[in-house]
VEXLUMLUM-858304 format. One record per residue (C-alpha): residue number from 0; residue in one letter; z negated, y, x. Coordinates in pm, 1 decimal, padded with zeros to 6 digits. Each point is the difference from the previous one (the first is absolute). Layout:
<rs>
NUM, A, Z, Y, X
...
</rs>
This chain:
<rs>
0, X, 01330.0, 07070.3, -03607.3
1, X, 00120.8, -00255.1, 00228.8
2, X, -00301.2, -00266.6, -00134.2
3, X, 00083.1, 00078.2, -00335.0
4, X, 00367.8, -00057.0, 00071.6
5, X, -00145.7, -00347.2, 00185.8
6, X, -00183.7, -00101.6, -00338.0
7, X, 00251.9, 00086.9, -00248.8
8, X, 00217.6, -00227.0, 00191.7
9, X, -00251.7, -00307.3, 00011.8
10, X, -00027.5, 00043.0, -00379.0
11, X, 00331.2, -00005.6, -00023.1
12, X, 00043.9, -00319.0, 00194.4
13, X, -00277.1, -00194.6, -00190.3
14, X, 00172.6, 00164.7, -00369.3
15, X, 00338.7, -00141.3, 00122.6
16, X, -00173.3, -00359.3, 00103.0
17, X, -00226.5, -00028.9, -00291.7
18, X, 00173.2, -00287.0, -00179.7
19, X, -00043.9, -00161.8, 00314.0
20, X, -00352.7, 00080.7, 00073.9
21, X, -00124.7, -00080.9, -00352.7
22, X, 00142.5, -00349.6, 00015.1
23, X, -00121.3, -00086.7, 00282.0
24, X, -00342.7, 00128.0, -00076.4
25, X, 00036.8, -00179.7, -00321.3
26, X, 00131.2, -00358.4, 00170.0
27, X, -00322.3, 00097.6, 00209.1
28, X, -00274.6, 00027.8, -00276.2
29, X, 00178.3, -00311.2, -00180.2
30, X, -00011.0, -00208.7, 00291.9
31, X, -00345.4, 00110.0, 00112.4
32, X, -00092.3, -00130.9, -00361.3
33, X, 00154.4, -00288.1, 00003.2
34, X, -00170.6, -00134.5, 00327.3
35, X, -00323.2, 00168.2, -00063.9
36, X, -00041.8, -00259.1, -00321.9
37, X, -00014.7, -00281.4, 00238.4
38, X, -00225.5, 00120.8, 00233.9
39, X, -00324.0, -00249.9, -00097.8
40, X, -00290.9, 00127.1, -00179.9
41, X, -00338.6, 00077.6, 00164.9
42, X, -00335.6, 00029.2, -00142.4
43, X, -00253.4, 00197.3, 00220.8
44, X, -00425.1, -00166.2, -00033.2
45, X, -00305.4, 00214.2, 00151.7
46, X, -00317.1, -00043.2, 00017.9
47, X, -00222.9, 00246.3, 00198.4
48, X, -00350.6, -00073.6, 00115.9
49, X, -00268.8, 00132.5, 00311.2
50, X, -00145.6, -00177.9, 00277.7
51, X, -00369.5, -00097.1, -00023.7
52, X, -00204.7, 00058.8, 00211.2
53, X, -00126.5, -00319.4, 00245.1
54, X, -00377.1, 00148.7, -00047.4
55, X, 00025.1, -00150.6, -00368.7
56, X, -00012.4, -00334.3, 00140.1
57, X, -00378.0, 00095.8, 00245.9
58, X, -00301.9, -00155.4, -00084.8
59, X, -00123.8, 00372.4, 00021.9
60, X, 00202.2, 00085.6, -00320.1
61, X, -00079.9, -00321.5, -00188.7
62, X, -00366.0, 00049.8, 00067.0
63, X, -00010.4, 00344.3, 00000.1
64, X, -00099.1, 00071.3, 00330.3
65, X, 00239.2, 00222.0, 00088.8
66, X, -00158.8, 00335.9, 00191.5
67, X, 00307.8, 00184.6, -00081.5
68, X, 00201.5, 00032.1, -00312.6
69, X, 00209.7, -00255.9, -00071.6
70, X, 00404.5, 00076.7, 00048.0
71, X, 00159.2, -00197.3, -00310.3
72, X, 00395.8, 00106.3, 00135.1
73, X, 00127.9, -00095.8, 00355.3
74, X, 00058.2, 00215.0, 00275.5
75, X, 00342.3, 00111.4, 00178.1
76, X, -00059.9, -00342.5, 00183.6
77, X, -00066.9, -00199.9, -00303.6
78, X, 00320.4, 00106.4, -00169.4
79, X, 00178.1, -00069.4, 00323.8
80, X, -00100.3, -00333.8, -00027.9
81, X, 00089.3, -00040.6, -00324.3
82, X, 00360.9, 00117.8, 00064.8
83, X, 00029.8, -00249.3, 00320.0
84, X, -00140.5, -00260.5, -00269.2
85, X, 00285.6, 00078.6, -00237.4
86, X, 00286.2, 00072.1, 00229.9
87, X, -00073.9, -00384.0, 00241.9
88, X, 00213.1, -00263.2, -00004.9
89, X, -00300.0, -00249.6, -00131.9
90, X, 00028.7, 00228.6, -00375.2
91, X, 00386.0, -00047.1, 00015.1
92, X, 00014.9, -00372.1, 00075.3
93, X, -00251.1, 00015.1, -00280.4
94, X, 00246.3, 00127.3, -00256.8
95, X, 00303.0, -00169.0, 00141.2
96, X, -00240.3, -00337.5, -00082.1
97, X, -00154.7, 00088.4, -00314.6
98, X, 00301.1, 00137.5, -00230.0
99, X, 00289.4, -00247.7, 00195.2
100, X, 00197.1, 00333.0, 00089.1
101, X, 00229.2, -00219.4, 00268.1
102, X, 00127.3, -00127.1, -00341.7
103, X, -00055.3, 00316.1, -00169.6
104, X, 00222.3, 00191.7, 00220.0
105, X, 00213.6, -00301.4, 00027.8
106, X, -00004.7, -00031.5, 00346.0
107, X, 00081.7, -00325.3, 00163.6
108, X, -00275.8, -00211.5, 00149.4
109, X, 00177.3, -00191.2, 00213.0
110, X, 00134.2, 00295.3, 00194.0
111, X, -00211.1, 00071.2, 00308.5
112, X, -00004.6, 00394.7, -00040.3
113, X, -00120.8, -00059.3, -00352.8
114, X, -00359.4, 00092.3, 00051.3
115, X, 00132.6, 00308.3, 00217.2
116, X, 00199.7, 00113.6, -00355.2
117, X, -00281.2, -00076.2, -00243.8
118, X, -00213.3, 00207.5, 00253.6
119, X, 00262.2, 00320.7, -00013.8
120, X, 00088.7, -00026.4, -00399.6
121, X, -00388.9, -00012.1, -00042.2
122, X, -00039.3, 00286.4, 00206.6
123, X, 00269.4, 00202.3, -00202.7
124, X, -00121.0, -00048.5, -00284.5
125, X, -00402.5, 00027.2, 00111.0
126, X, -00160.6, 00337.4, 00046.8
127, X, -00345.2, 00097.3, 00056.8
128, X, -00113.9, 00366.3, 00112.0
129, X, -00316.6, 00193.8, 00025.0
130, X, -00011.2, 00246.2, -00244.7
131, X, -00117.4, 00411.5, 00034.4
132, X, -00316.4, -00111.1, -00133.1
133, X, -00044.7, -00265.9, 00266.5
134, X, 00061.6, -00315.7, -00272.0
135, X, 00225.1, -00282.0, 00072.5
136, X, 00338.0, -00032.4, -00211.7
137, X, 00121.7, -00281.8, 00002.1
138, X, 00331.9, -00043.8, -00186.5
139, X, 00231.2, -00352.0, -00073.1
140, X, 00378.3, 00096.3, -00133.5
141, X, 00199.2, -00342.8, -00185.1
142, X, 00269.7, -00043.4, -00216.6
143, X, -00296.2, -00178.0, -00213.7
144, X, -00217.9, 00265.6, -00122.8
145, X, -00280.5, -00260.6, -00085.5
146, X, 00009.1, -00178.1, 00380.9
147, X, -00010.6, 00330.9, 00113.6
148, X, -00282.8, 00069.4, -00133.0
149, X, -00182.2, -00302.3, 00084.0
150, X, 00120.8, 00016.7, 00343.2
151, X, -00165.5, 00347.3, 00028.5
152, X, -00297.6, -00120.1, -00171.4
153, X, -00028.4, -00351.6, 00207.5
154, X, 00082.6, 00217.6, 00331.1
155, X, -00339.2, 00200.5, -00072.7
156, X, -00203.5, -00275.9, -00093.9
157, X, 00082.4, -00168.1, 00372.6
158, X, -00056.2, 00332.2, 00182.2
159, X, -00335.2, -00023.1, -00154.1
160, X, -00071.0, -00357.7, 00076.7
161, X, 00161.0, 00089.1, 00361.4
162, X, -00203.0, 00257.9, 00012.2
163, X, -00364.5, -00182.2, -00124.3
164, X, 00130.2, -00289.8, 00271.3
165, X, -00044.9, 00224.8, 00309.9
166, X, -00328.5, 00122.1, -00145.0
167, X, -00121.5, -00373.1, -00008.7
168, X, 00120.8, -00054.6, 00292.2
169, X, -00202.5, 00261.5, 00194.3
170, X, -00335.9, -00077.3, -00198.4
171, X, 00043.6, -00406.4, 00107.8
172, X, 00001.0, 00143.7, 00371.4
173, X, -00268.4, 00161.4, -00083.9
174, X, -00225.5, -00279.0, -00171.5
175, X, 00138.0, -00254.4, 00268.0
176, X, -00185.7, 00285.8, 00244.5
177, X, -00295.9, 00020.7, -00193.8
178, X, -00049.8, -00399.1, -00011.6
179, X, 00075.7, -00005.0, 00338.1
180, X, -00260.8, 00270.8, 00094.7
181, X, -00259.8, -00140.0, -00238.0
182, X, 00020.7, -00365.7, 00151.1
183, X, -00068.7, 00155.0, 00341.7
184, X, -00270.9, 00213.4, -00161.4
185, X, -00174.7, -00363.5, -00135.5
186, X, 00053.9, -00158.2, 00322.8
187, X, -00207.9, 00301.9, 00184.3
188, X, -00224.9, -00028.1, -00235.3
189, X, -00071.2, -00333.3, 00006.6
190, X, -00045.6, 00014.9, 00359.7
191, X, -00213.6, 00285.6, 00002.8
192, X, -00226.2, -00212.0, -00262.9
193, X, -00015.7, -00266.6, 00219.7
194, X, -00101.7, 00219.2, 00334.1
195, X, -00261.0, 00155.3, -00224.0
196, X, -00155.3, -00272.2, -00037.7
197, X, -00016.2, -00161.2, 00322.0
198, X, -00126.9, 00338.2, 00152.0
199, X, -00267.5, -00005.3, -00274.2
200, X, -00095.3, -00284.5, 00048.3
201, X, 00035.5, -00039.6, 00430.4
202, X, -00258.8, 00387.3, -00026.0
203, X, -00188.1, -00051.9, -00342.3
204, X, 00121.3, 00278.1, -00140.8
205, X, 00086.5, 00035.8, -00368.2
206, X, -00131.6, 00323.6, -00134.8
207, X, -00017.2, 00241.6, 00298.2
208, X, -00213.8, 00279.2, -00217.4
209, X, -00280.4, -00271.5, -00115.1
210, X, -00001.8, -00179.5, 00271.7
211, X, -00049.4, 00244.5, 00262.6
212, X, -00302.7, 00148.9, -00225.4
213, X, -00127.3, -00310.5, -00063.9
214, X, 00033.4, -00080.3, 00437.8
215, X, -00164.9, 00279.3, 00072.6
216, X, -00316.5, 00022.5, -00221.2
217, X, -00033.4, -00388.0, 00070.3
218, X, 00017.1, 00107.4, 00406.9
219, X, -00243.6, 00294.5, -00054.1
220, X, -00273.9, -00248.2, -00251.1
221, X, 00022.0, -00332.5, 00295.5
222, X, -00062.9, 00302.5, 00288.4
223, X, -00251.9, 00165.1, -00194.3
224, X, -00182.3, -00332.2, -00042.0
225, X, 00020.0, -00093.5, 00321.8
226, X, -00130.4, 00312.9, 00130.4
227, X, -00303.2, -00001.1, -00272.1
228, X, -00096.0, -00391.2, 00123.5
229, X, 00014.0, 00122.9, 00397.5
230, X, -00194.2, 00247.1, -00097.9
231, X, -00262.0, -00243.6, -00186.0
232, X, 00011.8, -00205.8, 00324.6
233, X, -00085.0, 00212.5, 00220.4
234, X, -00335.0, 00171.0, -00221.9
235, X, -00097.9, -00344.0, -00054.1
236, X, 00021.1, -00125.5, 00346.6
237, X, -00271.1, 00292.9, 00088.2
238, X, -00234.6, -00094.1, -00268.8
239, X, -00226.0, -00295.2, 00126.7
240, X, -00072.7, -00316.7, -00268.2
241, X, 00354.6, -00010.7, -00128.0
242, X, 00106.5, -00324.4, -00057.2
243, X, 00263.2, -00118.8, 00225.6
244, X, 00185.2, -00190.0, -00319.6
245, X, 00080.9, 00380.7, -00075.2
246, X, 00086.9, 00089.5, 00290.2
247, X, 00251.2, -00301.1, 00046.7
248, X, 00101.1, 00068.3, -00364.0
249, X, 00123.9, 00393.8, 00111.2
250, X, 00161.5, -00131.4, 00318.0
251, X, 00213.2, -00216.0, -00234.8
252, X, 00015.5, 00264.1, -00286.6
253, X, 00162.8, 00264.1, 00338.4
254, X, 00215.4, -00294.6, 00122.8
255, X, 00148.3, -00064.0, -00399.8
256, X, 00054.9, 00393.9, 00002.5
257, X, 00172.5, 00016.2, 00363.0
258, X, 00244.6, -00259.1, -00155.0
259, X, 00056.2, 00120.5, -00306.4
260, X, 00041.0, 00376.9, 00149.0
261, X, 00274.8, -00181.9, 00221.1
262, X, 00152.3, -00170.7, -00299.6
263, X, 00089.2, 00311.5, -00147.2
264, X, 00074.4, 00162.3, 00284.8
265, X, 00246.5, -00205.5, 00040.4
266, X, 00142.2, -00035.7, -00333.5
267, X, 00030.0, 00409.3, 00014.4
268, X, 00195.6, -00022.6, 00323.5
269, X, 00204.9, -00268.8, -00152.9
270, X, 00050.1, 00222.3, -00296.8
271, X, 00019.0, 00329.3, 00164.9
272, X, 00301.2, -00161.7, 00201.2
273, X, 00197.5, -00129.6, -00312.8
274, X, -00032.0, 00275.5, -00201.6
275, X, 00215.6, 00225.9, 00055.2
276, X, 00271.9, -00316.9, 00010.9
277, X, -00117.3, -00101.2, -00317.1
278, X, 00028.0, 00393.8, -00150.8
279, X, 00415.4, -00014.5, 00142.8
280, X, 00055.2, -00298.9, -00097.7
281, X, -00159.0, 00075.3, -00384.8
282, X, 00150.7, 00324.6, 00048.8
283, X, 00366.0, -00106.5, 00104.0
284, X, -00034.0, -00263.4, -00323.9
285, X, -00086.9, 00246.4, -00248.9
286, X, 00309.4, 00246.2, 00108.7
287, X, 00219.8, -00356.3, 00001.9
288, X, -00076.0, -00107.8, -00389.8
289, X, 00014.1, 00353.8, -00108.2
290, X, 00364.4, 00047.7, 00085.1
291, X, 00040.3, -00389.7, -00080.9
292, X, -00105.7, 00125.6, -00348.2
293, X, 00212.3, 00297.8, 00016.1
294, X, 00316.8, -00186.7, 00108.1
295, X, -00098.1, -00271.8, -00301.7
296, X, -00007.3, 00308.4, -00260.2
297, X, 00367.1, 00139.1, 00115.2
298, X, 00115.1, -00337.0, 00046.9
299, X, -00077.7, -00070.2, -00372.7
300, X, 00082.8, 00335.6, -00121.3
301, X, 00360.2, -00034.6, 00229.0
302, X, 00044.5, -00333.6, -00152.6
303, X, -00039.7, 00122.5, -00346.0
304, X, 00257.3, 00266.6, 00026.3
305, X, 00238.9, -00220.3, 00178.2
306, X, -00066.3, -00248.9, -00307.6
307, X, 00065.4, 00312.2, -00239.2
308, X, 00314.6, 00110.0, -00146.3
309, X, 00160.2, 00330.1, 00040.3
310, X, 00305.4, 00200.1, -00007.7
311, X, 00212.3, 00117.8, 00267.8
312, X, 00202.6, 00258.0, -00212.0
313, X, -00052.9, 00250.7, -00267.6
314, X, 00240.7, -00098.1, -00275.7
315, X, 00119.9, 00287.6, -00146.1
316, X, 00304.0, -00049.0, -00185.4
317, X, 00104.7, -00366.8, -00051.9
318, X, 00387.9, -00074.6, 00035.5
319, X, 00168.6, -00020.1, -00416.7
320, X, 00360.2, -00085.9, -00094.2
321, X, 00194.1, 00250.7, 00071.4
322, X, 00224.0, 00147.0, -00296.4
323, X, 00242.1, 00191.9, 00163.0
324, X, 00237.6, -00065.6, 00316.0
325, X, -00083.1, 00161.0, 00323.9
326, X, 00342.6, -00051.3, 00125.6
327, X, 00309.3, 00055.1, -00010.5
328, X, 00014.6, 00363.9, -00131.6
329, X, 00329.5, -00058.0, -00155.9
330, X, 00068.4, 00327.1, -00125.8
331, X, -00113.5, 00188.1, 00323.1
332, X, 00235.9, -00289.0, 00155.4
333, X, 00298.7, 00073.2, -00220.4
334, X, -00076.7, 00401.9, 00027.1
335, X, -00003.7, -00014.1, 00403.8
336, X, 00312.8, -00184.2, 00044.0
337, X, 00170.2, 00182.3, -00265.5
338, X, -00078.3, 00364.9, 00217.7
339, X, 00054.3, -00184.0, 00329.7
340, X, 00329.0, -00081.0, -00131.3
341, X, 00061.0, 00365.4, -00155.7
342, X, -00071.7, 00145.0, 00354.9
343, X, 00183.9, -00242.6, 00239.4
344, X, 00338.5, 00063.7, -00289.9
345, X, -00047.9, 00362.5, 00072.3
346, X, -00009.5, -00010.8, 00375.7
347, X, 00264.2, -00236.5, -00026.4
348, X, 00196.5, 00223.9, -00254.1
349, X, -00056.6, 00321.1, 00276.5
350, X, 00094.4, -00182.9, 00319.0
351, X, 00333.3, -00133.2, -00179.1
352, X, 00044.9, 00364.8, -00115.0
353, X, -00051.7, 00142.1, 00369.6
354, X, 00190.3, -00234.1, 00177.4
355, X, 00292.6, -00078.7, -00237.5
356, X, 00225.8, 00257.1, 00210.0
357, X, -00062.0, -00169.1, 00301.9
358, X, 00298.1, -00208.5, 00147.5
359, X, -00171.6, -00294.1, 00138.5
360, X, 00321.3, -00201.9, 00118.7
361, X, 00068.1, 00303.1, 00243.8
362, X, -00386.5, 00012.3, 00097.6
363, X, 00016.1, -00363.8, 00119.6
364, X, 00320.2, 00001.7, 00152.1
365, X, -00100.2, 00326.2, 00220.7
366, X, -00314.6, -00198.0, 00120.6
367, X, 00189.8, -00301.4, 00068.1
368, X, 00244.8, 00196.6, 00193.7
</rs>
């Protein structure tokens, strides 16, 4: 009964002030109205696009030697890079340059926290977010709907370039590598060439396989021979009327074959001895000019996709002239401080109400006392 009592008696209050209450609420909406029409105009330009992925740029996806498929959209990473790309410093100054926003947002040159303002009206007005579905939004708001618009669009276009730039970057180091590594590769080689042939040349030894054969079965024929003409020599020395001419003539014939056994036995030692040098060294130059070939191939193919174009972004939504504002709400403006005013009359009407009985005079003189 008692809260009943309690809320007749606050309706009763805000029935007796209502005159009151409505004309301020009214003085409220009015005046809300009034300032709300020169609050400046702003026009609100997105454009929405996805990372790419760097492996678009590898010489294994422009000659399709990739071993696993190929990812067209970035990775968490990717878009993370992207998003460092768009919110640096480097993109701003780029923007501040291009569309002359020191005179755009007529801020003075001259003053030396100038490029500290054009930095923080930039900023207010420049928004770019990852979305749910993991794209980049990128959004420009201006009191010109069409520089808005290019803004957003010429914001993209350098977060792609940015973002191609570090790409190029990484694939120079790695040609500058490769040219490195195959110079070194050429110099081994040439060196190796060279040691070849001095060691072929110092044993005799230029086809190991042939030669060795060819050693051998000489060795075994000049041995054989001699053997065959001691042999000769010593029937004929037992047989009585042979001419000594012949005789002299097999002497000679064993000491041609003692030499010639020698020769070879010598040139097989020789050989024997550089062979296996000569195998290492043919064996270490064959491993060296294949991977001097391979490093030519990726060097080539790395070249050519460095000398390619590609994208770093996935346009898919270009920034257009925005039609309608995205700020100020006016109405919702006007509405809010039309109820905030409503509300703070009423509290105002209540505690006037509640306290209008009180004797303030005799409450300040009994605390000064």
């Amino acid at each position: 009964m008692e809260q009943k009592d309690s809320l007749l008696g606050v309706l009763q209050t805000l029935f007796k002030w209502k005159r009151p209450i409505l004309i301020a609420t009214l003085v409220a909406a009015v005046g809300s109205a009034i300032i709300v029409l020169v609050i400046p105009v702003y026009y609100q330009a997105t454009t929405i696009f996805y990372a790419a992925s760097p492996d678009l740029a590898s010489p294994e996806a422009i000659f399709g030697e990739a071993s696993e498929a190929m990812e067209y959209y970035g990775e968490d990473e990717d878009v993370d890079r992207v998003l460092t790309i768009a919110e640096s410093s480097e993109l701003a100054e780029y923007l501040i340059q291009r569309f002359n926003l020191y005179e755009h947002y007529e801020i003075d040159t001259t003053d030396w926290k100038a490029p500290y303002k054009v930095q923080e009206k930039l900023s207010k007005l420049y928004e770019v977010k990852k979305t749910k579905y993991d794209a980049v939004q990128l959004s420009v708001e201006d009191q010109d709907k069409v520089l808005a618009a290019e803004m957003a669009n010429a914001a993209r276009e350098r977060i792609d370039s940015v973002g191609q730039k570090l790409v190029k970057e990484s694939q120079a180091k790695l040609l500058r590598t490769y040219e490195a590594n195959i110079a070194s590769k050429e110099d081994q080689l040439r060196v190796l060439i060279d040691s070849l042939q001095r060691v072929r040349k110092q044993y005799g030894v230029y086809n190991t396989e042939s030669q060795s054969e060819v050693l051998a079965t000489l060795l075994a024929e000049a041995e054989s021979k001699l053997t065959n003409t001691r042999a000769r020599l010593n029937v004929l020395k037992e047989v009585a009327g042979i001419p000594r001419d012949t005789i002299t003539y097999l002497r000679a014939a064993i000491d041609g074959a003692q030499q010639e056994v020698a020769q070879l036995e010598r040139k097989l030692d020789l050989f024997n001895d550089g062979m296996a040098l000569v195998d290492m060294l043919v064996e270490i130059q064959i491993e060296t000019s294949d991977q001097l070939s391979e490093d030519q191939v990726r060097y080539k193919q790395l070249q050519s996709a460095y000398e390619s174009n590609f994208s770093a972004i996935h346009l898919v939504e270009a920034a257009t002239v925005p039609i309608i504002k995205s700020r100020p709400k006016r109405s919702m403006l006007v509405l809010a401080a039309t109820f905030i005013a409503f509300i703070f009359c009423i509290m105002g009407v209540l505690l006037i109400d509640a306290y209008r009985d009180v004797n303030w005079r005799e409450i300040i003189h009994a605390r000064k006392d």
